[in-house]
C-alpha positions, 0 to 999 in steps of 0.5 A: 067781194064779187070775186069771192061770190062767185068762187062761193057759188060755184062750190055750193054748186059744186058739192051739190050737182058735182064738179065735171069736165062738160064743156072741155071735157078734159080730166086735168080740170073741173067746172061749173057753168054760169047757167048753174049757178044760183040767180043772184050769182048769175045775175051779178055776172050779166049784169055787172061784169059782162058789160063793162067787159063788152065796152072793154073788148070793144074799146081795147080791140077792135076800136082804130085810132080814127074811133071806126069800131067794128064790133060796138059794145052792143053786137056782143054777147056771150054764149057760155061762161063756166068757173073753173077750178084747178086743184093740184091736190087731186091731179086737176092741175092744167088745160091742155093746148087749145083755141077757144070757139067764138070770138073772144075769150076773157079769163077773170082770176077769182083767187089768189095765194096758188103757186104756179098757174096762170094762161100761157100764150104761144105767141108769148113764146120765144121764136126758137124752139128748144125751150124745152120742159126746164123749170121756168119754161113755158110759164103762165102769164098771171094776174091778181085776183080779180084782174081780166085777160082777154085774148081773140079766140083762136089764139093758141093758149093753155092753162098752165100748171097749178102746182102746191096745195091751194086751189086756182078759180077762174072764170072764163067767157065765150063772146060772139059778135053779130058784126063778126060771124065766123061760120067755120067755127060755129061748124066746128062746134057742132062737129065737137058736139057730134064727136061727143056723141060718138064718144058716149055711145062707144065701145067703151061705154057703159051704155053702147050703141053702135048706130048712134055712133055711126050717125053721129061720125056720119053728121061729124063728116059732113059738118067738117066737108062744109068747115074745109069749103070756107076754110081748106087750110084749117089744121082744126078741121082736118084733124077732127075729121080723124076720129070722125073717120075712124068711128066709121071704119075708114081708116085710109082717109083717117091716116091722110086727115091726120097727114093733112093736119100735121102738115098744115100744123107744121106750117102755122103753129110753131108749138105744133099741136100735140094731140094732132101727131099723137092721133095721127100715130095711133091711125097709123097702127090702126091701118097697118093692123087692118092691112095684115088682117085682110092681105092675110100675110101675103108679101104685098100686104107684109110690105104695106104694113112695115111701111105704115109701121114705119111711118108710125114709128117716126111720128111717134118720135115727132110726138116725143120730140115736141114733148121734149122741146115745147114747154109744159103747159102746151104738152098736158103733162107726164101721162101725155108723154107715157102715150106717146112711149106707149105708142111708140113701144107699140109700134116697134113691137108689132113692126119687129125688123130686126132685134134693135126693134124689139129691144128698143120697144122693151125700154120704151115700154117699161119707161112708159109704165114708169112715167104713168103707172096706170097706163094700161095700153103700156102695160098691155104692150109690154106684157105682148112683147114678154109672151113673144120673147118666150122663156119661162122669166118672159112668161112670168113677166107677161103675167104680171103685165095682164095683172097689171091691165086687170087691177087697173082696168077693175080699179078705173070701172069702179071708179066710173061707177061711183062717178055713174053712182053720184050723178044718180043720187044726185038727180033723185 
């Protein structure tokens, strides 16, 4: 019954104030937070719910067998609590590959009667990789309704597959302890936050402001010079600073972040974090773009460039190669790996050594498009690498490309619209 309160008041929310991705900020899935719900719903949860997960979290994990407990029932709290929903029918299917910021994390499965889904773990993963994306790989660990998993915060974990028709609702609890401060995590919050910022008020934005942007990076830098002081190996922390970077225009130090990040991640996470190589991918083209535009095609700043596409191109084949070899829950799914072509294309194009570059950047391209239909960056790609074949087929090749970036483009903005649209309505 209190399972199906919640689920209840979460879609009178819903319907009310919208579903959205605030907290995870992810497009794979909706949520509302515990503050939204109504007084009674939230009520039930803090009164209830929350402390007889207090007194399990406390007993389960960090209780000794000689009874000494380093965190009791009452240095716990929460700090966030949303139900999520996950449904299959309008792409809201999964939670990429993450760790969550606090202490602990419990996950209370509010339905039952989906197919699929479920958390997948790393440290549940065989050892060996090769696992691959095969049916059955990479599985969710599922519980009944009303049922808790409760995992330590930094553990490496997704929200695997939804797949059918039905629905999947959970609610999902951030602990801290005043026992265990964790101050680099903290930071990285705020780092998330001030990253957020810079997001909203970007180029692409309805609403840009190039100033914000900058103080927003600038705050994200020096958060992340304190994080990397308490904590010099963190992957995390160094991988953050690459968008913070690039909002800056410092494209050199956002490549060695990414370098860095990479490196630390091949070293302490056997899944490896995808999004991490992908960025790292995309700095790199960033960087040799910027290093012809200003050697002005001399041969030091040609040679400079090639290397750069170089090393862009075989991080670009990492990206695909851990696609193919890490289960689906800890990749994000297709459009994930229509990027990574995308990129990869991309960078074949504009490094151009020889005829193999350029034919190998075609097919690459043209499947990227294939796997994701909207990818625009794919369809732009391929429609610049139709006008340098030239020819009067290449030229009507490359038309229908800018037509496909345009139709996509125009279908994305009124969609952001109606979104704008609903919020407004919404409020009045």
């Amino acid at each position: 019954e209190t399972c199906d309160a919640i689920i209840s008041a979460a879609e009178r929310t819903g319907r009310s104030e919208g579903w959205a991705s605030r907290y995870t900020l992810q497009s794979t899935q909706t949520e509302v937070h515990l503050s939204d719900l109504p007084e009674e719903t939230r009520s039930l949860v803090l009164r209830d719910l929350v402390p007889r997960l207090c007194r399990t979290i406390s007993r389960r994990m960090f209780t000794f067998e000689d009874g000494t407990c380093t965190a009791p029932p009452e240095s716990l709290c929460i700090y966030d609590a949303l139900v999520i929903k996950y449904d299959p029918r309008l792409g809201l299917s999964h939670l990429v590959a993450h760790a969550d910021f606090g202490l602990v994390a419990a996950t209370v499965q509010l339905n039952d009667g989906f197919e699929g889904g479920g958390t997948w773990y790393q440290c549940l993963e065989s050892e060996e990789e090769g696992a691959g994306n095969a049916v059955g790989a990479g599985d969710g660990l599922r519980t009944g309704k009303g049922h808790v998993t409760v995992h330590a915060g930094p553990l490496w974990h997704a929200g695997a597959h939804t797949t059918g028709y039905a629905p999947r609702y959970i609610m999902t609890i951030f602990f801290l302890s005043d026992r265990h401060v964790d101050a680099n995590r903290r930071i990285q919050n705020r780092v998330i936050n001030a990253l957020r910022v810079a997001e909203m008020y970007g180029e692409s934005s309805p609403n840009p402001d190039e100033e914000k942007v900058g103080r927003a990076a600038e705050a994200a830098e020096a958060l992340l010079g304190c994080s990397l002081k308490l904590h010099p190996l963190d992957a995390e922390s160094h991988a953050d600073l690459v968008p913070a970077y690039r909002r800056l225009n410092n494209l050199e130090m956002a490549v060695e972040a990414g370098r860095t990040a990479c490196s630390i991640g091949m070293l302490t996470n056997r899944s490896r974090n995808f999004g991490t190589w992908f960025q790292l991918g995309e700095s790199l083209v960033a960087l040799a773009e910027q290093v012809k535009e200003r050697g002005n095609n001399s041969p030091v700043s040609i040679m400079e460039t090639n290397r750069l596409l170089t090393e862009a191109v075989a991080t670009y084949r990492e990206v695909l190669r851990l696609y193919d070899v890490q289960p689906l829950a800890a990749t994000g799914g297709p459009s994930f790996r229509s990027s990574a072509l995308g990129g990869l294309g991309g960078a074949l194009r504009r490094r151009a050594l020889s005829d193999e570059d350029t034919i190998e950047a075609g097919l690459v391209l043209e499947e990227a498009t294939m796997v994701d239909p909207e990818n625009v960056a794919a369809w732009s790609e391929l429609g610049l690498l139709m006008e340098m074949a030239g020819g009067e087929a290449a030229e009507q090749a490359a038309k229908v490309c800018k037509s496909q970036v345009i139709m996509i483009g125009m279908k994305k903005r009124q969609e952001a619209e109606a979104r704008a649209k609903q919020m407004t309505d919404k409020k009045k």
